[in-house]
C-alpha positions as CSV (number, residue, x, y, z in Angstrom):
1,X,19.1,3.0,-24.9
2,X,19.3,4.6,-21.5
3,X,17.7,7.6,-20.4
4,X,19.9,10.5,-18.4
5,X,20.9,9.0,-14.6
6,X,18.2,10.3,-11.9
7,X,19.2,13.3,-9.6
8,X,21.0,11.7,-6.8
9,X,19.1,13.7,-4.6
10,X,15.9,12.9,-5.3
11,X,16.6,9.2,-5.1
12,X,17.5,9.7,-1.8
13,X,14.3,11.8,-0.9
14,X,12.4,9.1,-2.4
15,X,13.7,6.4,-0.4
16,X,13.3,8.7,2.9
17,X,9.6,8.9,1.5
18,X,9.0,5.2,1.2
19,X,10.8,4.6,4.2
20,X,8.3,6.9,6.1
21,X,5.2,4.8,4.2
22,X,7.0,1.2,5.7
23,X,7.5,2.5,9.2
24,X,4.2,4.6,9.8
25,X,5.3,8.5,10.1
26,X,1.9,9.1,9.2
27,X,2.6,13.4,10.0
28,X,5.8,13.5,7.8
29,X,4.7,11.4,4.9
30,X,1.7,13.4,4.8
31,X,3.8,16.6,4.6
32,X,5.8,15.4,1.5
33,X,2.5,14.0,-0.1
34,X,0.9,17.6,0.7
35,X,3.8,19.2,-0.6
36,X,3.7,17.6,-3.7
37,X,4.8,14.1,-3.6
38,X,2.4,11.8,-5.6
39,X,0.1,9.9,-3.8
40,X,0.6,6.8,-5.7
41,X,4.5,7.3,-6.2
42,X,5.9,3.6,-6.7
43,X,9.1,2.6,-6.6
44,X,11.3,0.1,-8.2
45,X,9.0,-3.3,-7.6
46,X,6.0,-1.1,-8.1
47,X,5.2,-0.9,-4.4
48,X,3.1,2.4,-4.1
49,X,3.5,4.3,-0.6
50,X,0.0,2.8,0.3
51,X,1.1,-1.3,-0.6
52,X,4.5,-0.2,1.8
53,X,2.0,1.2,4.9
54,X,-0.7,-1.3,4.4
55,X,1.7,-4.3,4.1
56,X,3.9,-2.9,7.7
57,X,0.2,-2.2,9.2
58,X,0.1,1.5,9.3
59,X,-3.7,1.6,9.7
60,X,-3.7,5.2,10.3
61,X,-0.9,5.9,7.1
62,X,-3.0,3.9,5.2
63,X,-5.9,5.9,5.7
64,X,-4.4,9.4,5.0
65,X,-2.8,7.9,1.8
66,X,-6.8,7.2,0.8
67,X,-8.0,9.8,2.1
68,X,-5.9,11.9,-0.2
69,X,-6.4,9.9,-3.1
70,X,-4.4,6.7,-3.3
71,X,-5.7,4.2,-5.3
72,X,-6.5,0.9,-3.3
73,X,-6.8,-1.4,-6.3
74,X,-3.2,0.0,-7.5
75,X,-1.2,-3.6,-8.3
76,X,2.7,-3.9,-7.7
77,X,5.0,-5.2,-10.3
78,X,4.6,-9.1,-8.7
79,X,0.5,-8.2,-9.1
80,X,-0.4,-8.2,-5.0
81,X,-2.7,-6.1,-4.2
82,X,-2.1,-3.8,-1.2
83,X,-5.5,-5.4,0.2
84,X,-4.0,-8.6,-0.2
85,X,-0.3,-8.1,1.6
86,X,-2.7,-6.6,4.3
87,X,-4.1,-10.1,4.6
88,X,-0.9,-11.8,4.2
89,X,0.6,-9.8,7.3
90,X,-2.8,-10.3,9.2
91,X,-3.5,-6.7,9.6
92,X,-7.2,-6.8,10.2
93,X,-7.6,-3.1,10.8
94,X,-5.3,-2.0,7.5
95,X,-8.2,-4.7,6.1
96,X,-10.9,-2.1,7.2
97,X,-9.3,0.9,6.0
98,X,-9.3,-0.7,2.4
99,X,-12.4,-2.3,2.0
100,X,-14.1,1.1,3.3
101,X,-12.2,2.8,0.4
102,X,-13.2,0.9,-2.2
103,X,-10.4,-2.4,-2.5
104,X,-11.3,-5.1,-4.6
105,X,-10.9,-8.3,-2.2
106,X,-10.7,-10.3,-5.8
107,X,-7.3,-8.2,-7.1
108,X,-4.9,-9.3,-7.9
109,X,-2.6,-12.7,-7.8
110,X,-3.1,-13.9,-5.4
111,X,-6.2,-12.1,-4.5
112,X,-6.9,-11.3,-1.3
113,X,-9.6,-13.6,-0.9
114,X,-6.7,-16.4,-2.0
115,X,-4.2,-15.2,0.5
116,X,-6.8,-15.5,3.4
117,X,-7.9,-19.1,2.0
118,X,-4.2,-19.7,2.3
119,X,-3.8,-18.9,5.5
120,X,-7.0,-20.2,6.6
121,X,-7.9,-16.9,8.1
122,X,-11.0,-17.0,8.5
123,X,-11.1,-13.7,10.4
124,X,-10.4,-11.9,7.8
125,X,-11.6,-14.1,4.8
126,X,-15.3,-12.6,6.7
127,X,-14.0,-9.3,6.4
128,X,-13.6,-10.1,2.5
129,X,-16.7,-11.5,1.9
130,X,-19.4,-9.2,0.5
């Protein structure tokens, strides 16, 4: 049994939100968030705003998303981590702005810690290390 079919109009304010999270409109995202848009809004996979910014390395998206609340440890649908698609894309300074707020590098499947392993980054696998 199906629910009723979303408003057409705010799936497509959605996706304009999400889309501002992947390519870094730190101002405008901020606006909708401010204006009421959750913080931790996920969409379909489970991607929250702050997985979409931290995984295109939006430093400075990702840290208004945390600075206004966004949980760092929030898993997607596929259990990664925004810490760990950070370390995936080699975003060293996205790293930062998670581990300062709190992100678990052992989260998720793989973990962070795993990914950097993987990768043999050992840059970042520092940066993980307590």
């Amino acid at each position: 049994m199906s629910g009723p079919e979303p408003d057409p109009a705010l799936l497509e304010m959605a996706a304009r939100v999400f889309g501002f999270a992947r390519s870094g409109q730190t101002g405008t995202l901020m606006a909708y968030v401010d204006a009421g848009v959750p913080v931790n809004l996920g969409n379909d996979k489970g991607d929250t705003l702050l997985m979409l910014a931290a995984y295109h390395g939006h430093a400075e998206t990702v840290s208004a998303l945390l600075a206004r609340g966004a949980d760092p440890n929030r898993l997607n649908d596929r259990g990664q981590s925004p810490l760990a698609g950070a370390v995936f894309k080699d975003e060293p300074e996205v790293v930062k702005a998670l581990l300062a707020a709190g992100a678990d590098p052992e989260a998720g499947r793989p973990s962070a810690v795993d990914t950097a392993r993987m990768f043999g980054n050992s840059e970042l696998l520092t940066l993980l290390q307590p």
